[in-house]
N, C-alpha and C positions, 0 to 999 in steps of 0.2 A: 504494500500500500504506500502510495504518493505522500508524501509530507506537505500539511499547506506548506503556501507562501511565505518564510519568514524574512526573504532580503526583498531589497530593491536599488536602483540602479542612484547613486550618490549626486547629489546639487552639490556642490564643491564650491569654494571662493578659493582662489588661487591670488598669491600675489601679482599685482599687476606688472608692465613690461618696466624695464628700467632698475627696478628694488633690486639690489643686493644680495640671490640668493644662498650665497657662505653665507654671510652676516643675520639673513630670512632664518635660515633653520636651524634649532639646539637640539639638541638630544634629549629624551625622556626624561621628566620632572622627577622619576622616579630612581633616577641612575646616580653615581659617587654622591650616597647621601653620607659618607663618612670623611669626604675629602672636599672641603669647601674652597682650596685650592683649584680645582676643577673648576666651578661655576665663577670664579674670581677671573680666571682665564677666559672664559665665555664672555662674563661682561666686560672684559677688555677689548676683547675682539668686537664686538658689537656694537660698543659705544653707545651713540642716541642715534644709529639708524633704525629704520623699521626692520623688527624684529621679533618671532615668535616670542624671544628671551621674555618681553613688555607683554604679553598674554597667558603666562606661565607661573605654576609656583614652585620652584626648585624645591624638593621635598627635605632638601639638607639643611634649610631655615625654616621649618617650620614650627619649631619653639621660639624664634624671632619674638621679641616683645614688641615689634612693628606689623605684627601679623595684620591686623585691621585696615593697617597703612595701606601694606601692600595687597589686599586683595582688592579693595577700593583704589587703585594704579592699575592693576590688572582690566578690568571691567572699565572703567574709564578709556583706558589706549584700547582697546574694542570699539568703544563706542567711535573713540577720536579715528581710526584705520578704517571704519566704514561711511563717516561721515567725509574723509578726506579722499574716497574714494580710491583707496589702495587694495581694495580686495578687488578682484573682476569675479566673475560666474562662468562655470563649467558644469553643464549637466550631462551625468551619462556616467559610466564608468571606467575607471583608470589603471591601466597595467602600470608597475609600479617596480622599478629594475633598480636593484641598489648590488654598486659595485661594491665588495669589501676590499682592504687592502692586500689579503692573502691571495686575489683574481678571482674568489667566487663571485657568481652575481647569481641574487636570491630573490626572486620576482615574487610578486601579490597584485593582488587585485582588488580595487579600491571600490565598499559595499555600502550601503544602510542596512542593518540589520534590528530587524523591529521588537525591541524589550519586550512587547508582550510574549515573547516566544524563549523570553529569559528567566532564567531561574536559578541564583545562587546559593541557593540550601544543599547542604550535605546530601540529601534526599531528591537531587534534582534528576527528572527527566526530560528534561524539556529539550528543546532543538538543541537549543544555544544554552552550553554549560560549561561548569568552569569544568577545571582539571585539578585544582587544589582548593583546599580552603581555602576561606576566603576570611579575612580578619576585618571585624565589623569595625573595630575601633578606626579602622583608617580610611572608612569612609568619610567620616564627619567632616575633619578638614578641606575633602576634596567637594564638597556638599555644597562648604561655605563660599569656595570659589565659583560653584557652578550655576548655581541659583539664582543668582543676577547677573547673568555672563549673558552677551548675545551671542556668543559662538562657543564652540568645541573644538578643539586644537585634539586629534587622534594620537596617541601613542599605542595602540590597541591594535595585536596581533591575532589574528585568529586561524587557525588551522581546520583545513577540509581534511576528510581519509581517502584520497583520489588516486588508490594504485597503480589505476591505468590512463592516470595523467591526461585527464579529459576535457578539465576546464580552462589552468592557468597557461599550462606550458604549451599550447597549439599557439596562440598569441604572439608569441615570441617566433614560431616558425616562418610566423604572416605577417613581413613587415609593410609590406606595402600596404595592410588594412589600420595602420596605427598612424598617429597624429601626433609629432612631439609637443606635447605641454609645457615642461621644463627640463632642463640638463645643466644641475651641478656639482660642485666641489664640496665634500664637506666639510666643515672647522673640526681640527685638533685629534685628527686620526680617523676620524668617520667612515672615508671612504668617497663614495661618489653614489649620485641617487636622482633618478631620470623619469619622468613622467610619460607614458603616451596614452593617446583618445583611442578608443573604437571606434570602428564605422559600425553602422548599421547592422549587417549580417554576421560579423564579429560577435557583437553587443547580444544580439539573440541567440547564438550559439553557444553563447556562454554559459546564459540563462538557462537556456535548457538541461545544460551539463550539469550544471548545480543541483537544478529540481529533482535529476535521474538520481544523485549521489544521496538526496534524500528516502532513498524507498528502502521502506525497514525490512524487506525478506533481505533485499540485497545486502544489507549492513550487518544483520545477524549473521548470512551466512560468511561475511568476510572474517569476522572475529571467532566462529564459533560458539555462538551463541543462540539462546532460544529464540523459535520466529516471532515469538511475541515483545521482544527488546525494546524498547525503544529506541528509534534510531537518534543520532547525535549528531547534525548535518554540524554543526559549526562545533569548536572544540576551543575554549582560552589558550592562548600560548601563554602572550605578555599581555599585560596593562586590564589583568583579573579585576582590577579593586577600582578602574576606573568607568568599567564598563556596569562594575554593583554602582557606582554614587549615579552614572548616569539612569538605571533602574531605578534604585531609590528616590530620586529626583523627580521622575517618568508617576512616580506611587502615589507619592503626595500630591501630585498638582492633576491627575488624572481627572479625578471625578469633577473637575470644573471648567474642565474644553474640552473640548471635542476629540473623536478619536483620529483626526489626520492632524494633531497638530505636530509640527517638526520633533518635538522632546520626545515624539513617543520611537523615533529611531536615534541610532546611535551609530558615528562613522567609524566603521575598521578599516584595516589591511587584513585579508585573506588571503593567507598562502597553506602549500599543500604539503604533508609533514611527510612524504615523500620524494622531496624538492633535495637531491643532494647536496645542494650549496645551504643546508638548512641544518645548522649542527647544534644540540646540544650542551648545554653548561652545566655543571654544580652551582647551587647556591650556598656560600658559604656561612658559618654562624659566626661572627665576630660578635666576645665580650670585653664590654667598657665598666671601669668602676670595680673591678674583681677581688671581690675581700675573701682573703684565707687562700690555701692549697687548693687548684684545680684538681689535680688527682686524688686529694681527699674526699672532696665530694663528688666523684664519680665513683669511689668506693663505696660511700656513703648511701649514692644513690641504687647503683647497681648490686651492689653486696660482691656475693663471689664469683658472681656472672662477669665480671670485667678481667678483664691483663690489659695491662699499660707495659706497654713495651718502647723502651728507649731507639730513637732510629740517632745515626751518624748525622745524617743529613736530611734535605726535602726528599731527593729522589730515593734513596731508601725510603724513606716512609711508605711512601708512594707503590714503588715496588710490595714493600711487605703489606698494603692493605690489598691490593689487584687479585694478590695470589689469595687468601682467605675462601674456604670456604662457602656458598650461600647460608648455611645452617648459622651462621656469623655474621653480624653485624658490625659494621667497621666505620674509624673515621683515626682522622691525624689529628692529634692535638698541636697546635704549636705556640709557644708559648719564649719571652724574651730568653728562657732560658734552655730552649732545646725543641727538638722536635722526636714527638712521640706515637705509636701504632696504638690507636683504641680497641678493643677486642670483645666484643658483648656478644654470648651463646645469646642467641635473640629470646628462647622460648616465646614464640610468639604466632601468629597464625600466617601460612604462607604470603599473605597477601600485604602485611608488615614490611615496610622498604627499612634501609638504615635511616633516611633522614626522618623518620617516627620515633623510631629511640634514642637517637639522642636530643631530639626538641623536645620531647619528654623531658628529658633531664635539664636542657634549658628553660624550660618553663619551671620546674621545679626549684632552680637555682636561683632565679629570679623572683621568683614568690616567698624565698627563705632569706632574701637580702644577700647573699654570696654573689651579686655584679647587679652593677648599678643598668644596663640597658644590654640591650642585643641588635645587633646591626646586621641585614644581610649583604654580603659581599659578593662579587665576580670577581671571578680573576683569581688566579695562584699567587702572582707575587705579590698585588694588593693586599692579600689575606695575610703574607707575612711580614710585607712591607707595615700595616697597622697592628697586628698579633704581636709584633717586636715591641713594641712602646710599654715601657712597665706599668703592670697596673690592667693591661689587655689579655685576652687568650683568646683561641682563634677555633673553631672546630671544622677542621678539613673534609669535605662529603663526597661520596665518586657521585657520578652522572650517572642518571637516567636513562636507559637505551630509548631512542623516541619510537625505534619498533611497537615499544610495550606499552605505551602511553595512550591509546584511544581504546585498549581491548580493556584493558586493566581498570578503567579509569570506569569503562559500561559495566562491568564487573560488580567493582568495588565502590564505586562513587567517587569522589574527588580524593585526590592526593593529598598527604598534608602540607599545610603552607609552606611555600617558599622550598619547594621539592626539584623544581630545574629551570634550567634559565632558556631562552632560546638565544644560542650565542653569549659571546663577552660584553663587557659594560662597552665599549665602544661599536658594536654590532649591532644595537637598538637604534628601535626606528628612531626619525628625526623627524619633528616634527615641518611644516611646511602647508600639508592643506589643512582649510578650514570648512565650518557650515554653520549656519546660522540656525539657534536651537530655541528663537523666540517668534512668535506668530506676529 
């Protein structure tokens, strides 16, 4: 059986010809929130020209005591970039080519996808789900920027299960049915990231491809699963928590306009988790504030289920977790004074990953006063580069195979938070389009 209708084809405001667009696009609000050096570099770079940077809230200031200030700057340069007539309009949808600097180029495809068809609860069947928990607390803030915004700025990944590579990648084969939008440069390692239009019979073909990926016999029998499953046409990769504030937002103002009004969809990038330019991260656990012995209280916490085993180095570590077991649950400790192989007999149910037990124990450490916050990280040397600083400890996590990530996910339900990354912190989208989310 067919899945309604849950996308539709994106109104876009593009910057207009002339803007700057290095200077135009920053990376994810949600990226080096532990490195304010990062976005200090950003507004360097950007100065006072027209910049996503002025419609954003870098999540590494959000304890700012000028929080007010700046959301009220925010929504104001919205208001001022459409009155000055710097956005133009594009309707239709956009293939979306972002070069990395490794020479992948990892394409998407630019959607509306309609909240009513969303559902962030542990419990969710609905179309459009996440893949991990989702942490209510970090809705609020993005709430507070979003509610009096007249636009939405996407950092939002979303992932098809398209084996046989039906929707995105033909696009790419047919250039002559595409229409350059934009081609640039990215700021401070990004990469490169290029816009084309669809024609007409492109645009429909797409459509179609998508609606087929929706039919739940076909979905079940790709996973291995009951014909009665519900099928999962869209899948969160990144920008989980932003796609819940734009729902939540969609919730409360619902019952008092009408059902076309723009809030009730939400702009992604959709790409297909089959896409081999499309890899993979750990998210790492970095502690700040850390009172008393790490190893004590994962003794503490674990009992006799742990070994803490000393490594020489990173790549030891590394090596001595790869090789472990599955019946074992692993992670690297690293800490100003060494680095160490964490070792937890899981006893736990097949379906238990490593980054479940020891967010566990991060949550427990946290709640008993043993580290003042938890930060999640990208990156290997980032993770030691801040884990070094006394007073810090870091918890090293392998990666997710993303084979395992749409079967698992219909299985079991959402992953726990902050379970993989799609790419390093420099590999997230950049921002660049917008859409207007006020009637």
């Amino acid at each position: 059986m067919t899945s309604p209708l849950c996308f539709r084809p994106p109104r876009l405001l593009l910057p207009r010809s002339g803007i700057d667009l290095q200077r135009w696009s920053v990376i994810a609000c949600d990226q080096y929130t532990s490195e304010p050096g990062y976005w200090e570099r950003v507004a360097g770079q950007v100065g006072d020209a027209p910049s996503t940077l002025h419609m954003i809230y870098p999540e590494v200031f959000l304890a700012s005591a000028d929080k007010p200030e700046r959301i009220a700057r925010i929504q104001a340069t919205m208001r001022r970039y459409l009155a000055e007539g710097l956005l133009r309009e594009h309707a239709g949808a956009v293939l979306v080519e972002r070069s990395l600097p490794d020479g992948r180029v990892r394409r998407g495809l630019m959607l509306e996808l309609d909240l009513e068809h969303y559902d962030f609860s542990p419990a969710s069947a609905s179309l459009i789900r996440p893949t991990e928990g989702t942490i209510v607390e970090r809705i609020a803030p993005r709430v507070e920027v979003r509610q009096g915004a007249e636009l939405e700025l996407p950092h939002i990944l979303v992932l098809i299960d398209d084996p046989q590579r039906t929707v995105i990648e033909p696009l790419a084969a047919q250039p002559a049915r595409l229409a350059p939008l934009y081609d640039t440069p990215l700021m401070l390692g990004g990469g490169r990231v290029a816009g084309l239009a669809l024609d007409g019979p492109a645009h429909g073909q797409v459509m179609q491809a998508l609606q087929a990926l929706g039919d739940g016999a076909a979905f079940a029998a790709r996973h291995g699963l009951p014909p009665d499953t519900p099928p999962m046409l869209f899948a969160m990769g990144d920008g989980n928590h932003s796609l819940a504030t734009a729902k939540a937002c969609w919730d409360r103002m619902k019952a008092g306009v009408g059902p076309d009004h723009p809030a009730r969809w939400a702009l992604v990038e959709v790409e297909n988790i089959h896409d081999a330019a499309l890899e993979f991260s750990p998210i790492h656990r970095l502690l700040t504030g850390v009172n008393g012995e790490i190893r004590e209280a994962l003794a503490a916490h674990f009992g006799e289920r742990v070994r803490i085993v000393d490594q020489p180095d990173a790549a030891s570590m590394r090596v001595a977790l790869a090789a472990l077991p599955r019946s074992e649950h692993a992670a690297g400790l690293v800490q100003p004074g060494g680095r160490h192989a964490l070792v937890v007999v899981s006893g736990m149910p097949a379906a238990q990953l490593d980054v479940a037990t020891f967010q566990g124990f991060v949550d427990a450490l946290l709640a008993q006063g043993g580290a003042h916050e938890v930060d999640y990280v990208h990156g290997d040397d980032t993770l030691a580069q801040l884990a070094g600083v006394q007073g810090n400890a870091g918890l090293h996590l392998a990666t997710l195979g993303k084979s395992e990530l749409i079967g698992r996910v219909a299985r079991h339900g959402p992953l726990p938070r902050k379970s993989f990354s799609m790419g390093e912190a420099d590999e997230k989208r950049f921002y660049l389009e917008a859409r207007r989310i006020r009637a």
